[in-house]
C-alpha positions as CSV (number, residue, x, y, z in Angstrom):
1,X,2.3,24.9,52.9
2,X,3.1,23.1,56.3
3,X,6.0,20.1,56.5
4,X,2.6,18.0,56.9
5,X,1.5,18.8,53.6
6,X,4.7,18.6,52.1
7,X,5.4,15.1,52.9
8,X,2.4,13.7,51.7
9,X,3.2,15.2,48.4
10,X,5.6,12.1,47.1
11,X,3.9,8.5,47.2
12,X,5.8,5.7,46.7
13,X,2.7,3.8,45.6
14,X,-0.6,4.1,44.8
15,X,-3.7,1.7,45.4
16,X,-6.5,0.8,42.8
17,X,-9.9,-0.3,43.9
18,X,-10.4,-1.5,40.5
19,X,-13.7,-2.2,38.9
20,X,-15.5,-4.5,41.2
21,X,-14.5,-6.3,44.8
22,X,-16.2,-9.6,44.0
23,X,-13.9,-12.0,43.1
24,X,-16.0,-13.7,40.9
25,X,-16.6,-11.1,39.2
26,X,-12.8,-10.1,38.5
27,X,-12.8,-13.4,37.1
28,X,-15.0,-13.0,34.8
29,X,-14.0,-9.5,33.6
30,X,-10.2,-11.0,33.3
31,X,-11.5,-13.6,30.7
32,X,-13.8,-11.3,28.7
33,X,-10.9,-8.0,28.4
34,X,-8.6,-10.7,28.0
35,X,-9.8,-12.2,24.7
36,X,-10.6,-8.1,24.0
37,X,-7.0,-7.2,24.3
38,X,-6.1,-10.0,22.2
39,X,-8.6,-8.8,19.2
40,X,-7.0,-5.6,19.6
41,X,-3.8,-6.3,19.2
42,X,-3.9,-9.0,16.2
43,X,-6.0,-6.5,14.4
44,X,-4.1,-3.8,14.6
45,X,-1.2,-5.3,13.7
46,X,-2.9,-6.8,10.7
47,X,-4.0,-3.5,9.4
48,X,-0.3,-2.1,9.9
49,X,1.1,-4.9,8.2
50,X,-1.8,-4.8,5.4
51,X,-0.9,-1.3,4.7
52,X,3.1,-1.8,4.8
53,X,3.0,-4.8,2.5
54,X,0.2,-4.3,0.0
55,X,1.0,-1.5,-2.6
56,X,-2.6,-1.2,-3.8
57,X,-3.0,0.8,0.0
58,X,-0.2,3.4,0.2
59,X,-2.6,6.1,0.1
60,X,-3.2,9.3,2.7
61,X,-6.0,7.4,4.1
62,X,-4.9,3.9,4.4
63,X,-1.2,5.8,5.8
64,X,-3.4,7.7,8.9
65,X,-5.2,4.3,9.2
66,X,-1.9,2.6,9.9
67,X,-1.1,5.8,12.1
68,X,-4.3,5.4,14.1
69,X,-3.8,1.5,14.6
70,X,-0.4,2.3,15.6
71,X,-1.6,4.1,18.6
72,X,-4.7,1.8,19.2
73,X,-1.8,-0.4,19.6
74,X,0.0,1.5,22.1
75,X,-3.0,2.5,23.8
76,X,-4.2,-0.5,24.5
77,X,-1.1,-1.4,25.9
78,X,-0.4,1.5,28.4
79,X,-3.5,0.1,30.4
80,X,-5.0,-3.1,29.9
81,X,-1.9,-5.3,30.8
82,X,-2.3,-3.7,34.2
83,X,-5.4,-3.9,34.7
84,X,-5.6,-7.9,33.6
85,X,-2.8,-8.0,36.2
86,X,-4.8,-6.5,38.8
87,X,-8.1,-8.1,38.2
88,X,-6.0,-11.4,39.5
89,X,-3.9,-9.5,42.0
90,X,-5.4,-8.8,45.9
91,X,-2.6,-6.1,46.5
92,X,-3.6,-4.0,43.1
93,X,-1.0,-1.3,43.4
94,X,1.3,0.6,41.3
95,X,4.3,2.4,41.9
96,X,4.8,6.2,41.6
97,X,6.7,6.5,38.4
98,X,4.6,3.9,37.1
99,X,1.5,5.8,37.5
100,X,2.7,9.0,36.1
101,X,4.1,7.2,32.8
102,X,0.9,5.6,33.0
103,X,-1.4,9.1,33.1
104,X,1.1,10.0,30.4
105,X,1.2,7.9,28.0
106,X,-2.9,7.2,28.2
107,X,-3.7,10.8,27.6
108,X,-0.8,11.7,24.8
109,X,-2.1,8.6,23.1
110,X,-5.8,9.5,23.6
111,X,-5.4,13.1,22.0
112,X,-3.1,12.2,19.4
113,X,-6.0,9.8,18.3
114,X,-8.6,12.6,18.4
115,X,-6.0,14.5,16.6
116,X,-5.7,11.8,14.2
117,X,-9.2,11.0,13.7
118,X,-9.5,15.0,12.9
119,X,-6.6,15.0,10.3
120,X,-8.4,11.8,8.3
121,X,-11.6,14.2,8.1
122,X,-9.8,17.0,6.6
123,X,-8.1,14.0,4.1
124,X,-12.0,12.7,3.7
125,X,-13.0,16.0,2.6
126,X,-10.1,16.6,0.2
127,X,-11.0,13.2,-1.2
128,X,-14.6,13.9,-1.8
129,X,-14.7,17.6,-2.6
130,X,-11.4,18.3,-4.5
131,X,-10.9,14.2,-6.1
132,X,-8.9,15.6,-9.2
133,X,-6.2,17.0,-7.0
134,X,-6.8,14.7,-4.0
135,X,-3.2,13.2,-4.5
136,X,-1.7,16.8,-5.3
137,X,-2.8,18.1,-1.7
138,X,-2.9,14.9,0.0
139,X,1.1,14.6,-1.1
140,X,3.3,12.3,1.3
141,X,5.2,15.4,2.5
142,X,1.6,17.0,3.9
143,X,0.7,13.2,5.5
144,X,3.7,13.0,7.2
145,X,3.7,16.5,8.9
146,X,-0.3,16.4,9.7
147,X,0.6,12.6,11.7
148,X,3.8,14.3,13.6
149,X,1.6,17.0,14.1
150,X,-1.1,15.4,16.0
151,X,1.6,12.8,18.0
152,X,3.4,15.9,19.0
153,X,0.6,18.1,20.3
154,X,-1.1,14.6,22.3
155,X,2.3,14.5,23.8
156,X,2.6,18.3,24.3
157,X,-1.2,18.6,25.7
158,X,-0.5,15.2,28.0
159,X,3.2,16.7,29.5
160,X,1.7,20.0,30.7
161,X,-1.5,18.2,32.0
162,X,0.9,15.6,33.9
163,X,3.3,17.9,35.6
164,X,0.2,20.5,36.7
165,X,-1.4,16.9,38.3
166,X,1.2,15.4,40.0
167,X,2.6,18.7,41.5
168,X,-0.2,18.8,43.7
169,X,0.4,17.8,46.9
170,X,-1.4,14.6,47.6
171,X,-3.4,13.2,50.8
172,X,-4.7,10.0,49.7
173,X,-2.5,7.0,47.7
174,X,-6.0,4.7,46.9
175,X,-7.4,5.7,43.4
176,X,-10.9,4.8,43.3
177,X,-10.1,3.8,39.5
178,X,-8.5,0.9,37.6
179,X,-5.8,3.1,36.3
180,X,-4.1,5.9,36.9
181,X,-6.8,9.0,35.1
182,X,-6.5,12.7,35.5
183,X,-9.4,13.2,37.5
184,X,-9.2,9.9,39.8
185,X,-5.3,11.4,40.5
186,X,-7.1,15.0,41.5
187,X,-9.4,13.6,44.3
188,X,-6.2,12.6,46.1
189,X,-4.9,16.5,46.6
190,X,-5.6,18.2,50.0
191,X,-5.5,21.7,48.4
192,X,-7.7,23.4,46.5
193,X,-7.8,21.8,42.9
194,X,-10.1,24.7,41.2
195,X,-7.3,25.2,38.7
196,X,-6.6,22.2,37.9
197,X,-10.3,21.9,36.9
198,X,-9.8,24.5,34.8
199,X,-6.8,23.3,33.0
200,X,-8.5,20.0,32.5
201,X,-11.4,21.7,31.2
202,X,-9.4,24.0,28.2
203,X,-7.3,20.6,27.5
204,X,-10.7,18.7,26.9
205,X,-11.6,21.7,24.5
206,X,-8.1,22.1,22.5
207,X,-7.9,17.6,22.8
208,X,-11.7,17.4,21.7
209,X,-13.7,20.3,20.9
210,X,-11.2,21.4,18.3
211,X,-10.5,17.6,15.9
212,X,-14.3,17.4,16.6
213,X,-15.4,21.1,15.0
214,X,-12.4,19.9,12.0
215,X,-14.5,16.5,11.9
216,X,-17.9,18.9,11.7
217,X,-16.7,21.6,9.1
218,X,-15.0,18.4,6.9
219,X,-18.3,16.5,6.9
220,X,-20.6,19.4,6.1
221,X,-18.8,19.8,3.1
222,X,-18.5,16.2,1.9
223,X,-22.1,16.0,2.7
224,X,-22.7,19.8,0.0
225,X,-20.2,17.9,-2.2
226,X,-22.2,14.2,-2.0
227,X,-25.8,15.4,-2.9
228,X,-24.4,17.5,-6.0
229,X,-23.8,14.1,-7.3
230,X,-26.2,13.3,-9.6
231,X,-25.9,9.8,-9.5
232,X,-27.1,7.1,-7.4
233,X,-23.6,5.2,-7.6
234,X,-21.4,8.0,-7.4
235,X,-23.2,9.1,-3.9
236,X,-23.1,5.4,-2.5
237,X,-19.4,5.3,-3.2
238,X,-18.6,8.8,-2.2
239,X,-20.1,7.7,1.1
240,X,-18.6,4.8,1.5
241,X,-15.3,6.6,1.4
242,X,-16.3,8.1,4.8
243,X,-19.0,5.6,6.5
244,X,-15.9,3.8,8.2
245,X,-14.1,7.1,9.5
246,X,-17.8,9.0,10.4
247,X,-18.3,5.3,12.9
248,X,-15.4,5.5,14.6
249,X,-15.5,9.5,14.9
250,X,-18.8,9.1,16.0
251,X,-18.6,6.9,18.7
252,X,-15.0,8.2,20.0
253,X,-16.6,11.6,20.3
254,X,-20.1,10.9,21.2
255,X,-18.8,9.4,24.6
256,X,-15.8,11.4,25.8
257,X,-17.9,14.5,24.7
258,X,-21.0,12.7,26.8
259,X,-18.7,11.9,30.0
260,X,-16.4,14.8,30.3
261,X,-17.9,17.9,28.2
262,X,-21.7,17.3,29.7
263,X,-23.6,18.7,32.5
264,X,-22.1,17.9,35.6
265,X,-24.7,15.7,36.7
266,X,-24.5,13.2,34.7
267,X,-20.7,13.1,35.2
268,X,-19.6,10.3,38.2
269,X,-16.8,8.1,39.5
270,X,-18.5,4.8,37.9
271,X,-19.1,7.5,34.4
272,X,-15.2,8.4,34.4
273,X,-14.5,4.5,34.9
274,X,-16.5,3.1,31.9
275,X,-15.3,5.8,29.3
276,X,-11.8,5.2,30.5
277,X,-12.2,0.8,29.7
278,X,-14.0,2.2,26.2
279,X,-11.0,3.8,25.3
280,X,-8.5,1.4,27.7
281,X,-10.3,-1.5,25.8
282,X,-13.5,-1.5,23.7
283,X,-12.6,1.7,21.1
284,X,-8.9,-0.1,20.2
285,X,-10.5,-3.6,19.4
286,X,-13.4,-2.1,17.9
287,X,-11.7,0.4,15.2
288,X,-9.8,-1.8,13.4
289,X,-13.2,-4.5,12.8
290,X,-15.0,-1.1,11.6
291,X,-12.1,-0.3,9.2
292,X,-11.9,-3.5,8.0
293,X,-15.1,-5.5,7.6
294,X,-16.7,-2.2,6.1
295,X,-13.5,-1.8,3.5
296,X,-13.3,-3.5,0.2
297,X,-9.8,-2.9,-0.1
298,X,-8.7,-4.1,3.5
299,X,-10.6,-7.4,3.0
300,X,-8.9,-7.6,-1.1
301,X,-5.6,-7.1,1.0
302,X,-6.6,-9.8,3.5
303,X,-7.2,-12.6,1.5
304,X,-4.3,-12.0,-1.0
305,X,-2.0,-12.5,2.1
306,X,-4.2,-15.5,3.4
307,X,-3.8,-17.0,-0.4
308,X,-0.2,-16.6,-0.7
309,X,0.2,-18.3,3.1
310,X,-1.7,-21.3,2.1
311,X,-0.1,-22.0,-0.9
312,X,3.6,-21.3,0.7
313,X,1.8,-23.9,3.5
């Protein structure tokens, strides 16, 4: 590699074209992710305080709920108070180390959630298929190692895929992206990036093709398990164990499977952008609403605490 190369390997800043140039337009968008980020973040600090304070939910599933709102949280907040920054800002940049932390944290969030939303299949199908010794396997010890398992290998996956991006030596400093994202980062390199690809390509499978064929088997069985039921009742409420997890699983996978695993045509620039705001945005305000307004217990939990405040008020 020549000295010309090897200087433009370390940036001291990066530029974001963001999501649109008009400034209208930013306007708009800041007002509408703004009153998203806010529904994101009172709901899922509602659930986690829900789960923490009511007794009636320390369970395995309510516990990986609390886990998964937890890194909605988090989530949410590794991108979107950037980006609501920017969306007001004319010079929309972002320092180096800001930008790798960034890339980080977004994807070792991201797969732990997939992660996560993998583990509460395998507890949906213990729950459904095996309810007589649900809480014997589903035992706080097995909870507790399953969530650090799935934090540690999003964290794990994100490190290797961070250090293999930003080694590359880089010939551009303007993302065509809101935030810093894997592949937006790639486009910058002057070298050959064929490994890379291929790196990102086995972390998509082990991040989503894996939690998604756990989700897959889990569900086949609780769906065996459901129409052995002979009654009515007992299938609608064996269901509804699982409508609020099969959503969210649903839509998580359906789109990041869609944008990233698909053929390549129907991958783009603008595709990588809008599954990047679901997750950034949409996905973390959405899942707790799913969780909740479909979930007896949640709501049972909700208007105990709203009682007791209005009659301390």
């Amino acid at each position: 590699m020549d000295k010309g190369n090897k200087s433009k390997t370390w940036m001291s800043e990066f530029f974001l074209l963001g999501l649109s140039s008009d400034w209208g337009t930013q306007i708009s968008l800041f007002v509408l992710f703004l009153a998203m980020y806010f529904v994101t973040l009172v709901g899922n600090t509602v659930i986690v305080l829900l789960i923490r304070l009511d007794s009636r939910l320390h369970t395995p599933m309510y516990f990986f709920l609390s886990v998964l709102s937890f890194v909605d949280l988090c989530y949410a907040n590794s991108i979107a108070p950037q980006m609501l920054v920017h969306l007001l800002s004319v010079h929309k940049s972002i320092p180096m180390h800001r930008c790798v932390l960034q890339l980080y944290m977004s994807l070792a969030l991201g797969g732990s959630e997939f992660f996560l939303l993998g583990a509460m299949a395998y507890d949906r199908y213990v729950a459904v298929c095996h309810p007589l010794h649900y809480m014997v396997i589903m035992h706080g010890g097995l909870c507790l190692r399953l969530a650090t398992g799935c934090l540690a290998a999003g964290f794990m996956n994100s490190l290797v895929e961070t250090i293999i991006t930003f080694r590359l030596p880089l010939c551009h400093n303007v993302i065509n992206h809101f935030a810093c994202e894997t592949l937006a980062v790639l486009r910058l390199s002057c070298v050959d990036i064929s490994f890379n690809k291929v790196m990102v390509a086995i972390s998509g499978f082990l991040v989503i093709m894996l939690p998604c064929f756990l989700v897959l088997f889990s569900y086949a069985h609780i769906v065996a398990a459901i129409l052995h039921i002979c009654s009515t009742q007992g299938r609608h409420k064996a269901f509804g164990t699982c409508a609020s997890h099969l959503t969210v699983v649903s839509m998580c996978f359906g789109a990041t499977i869609f944008t990233y695993l698909g053929p390549r045509s129907s991958s783009s620039v603008e595709g990588e952008k809008m599954v990047a705001l679901f997750y950034a945005v949409v996905a973390p305000m959405l899942n707790p609403l799913i969780y909740t307004l479909r979930n007896k217990e949640v709501m049972a939990a909700l208007r105990k605490v709203v009682e007791k405040l209005r009659d301390e008020g």
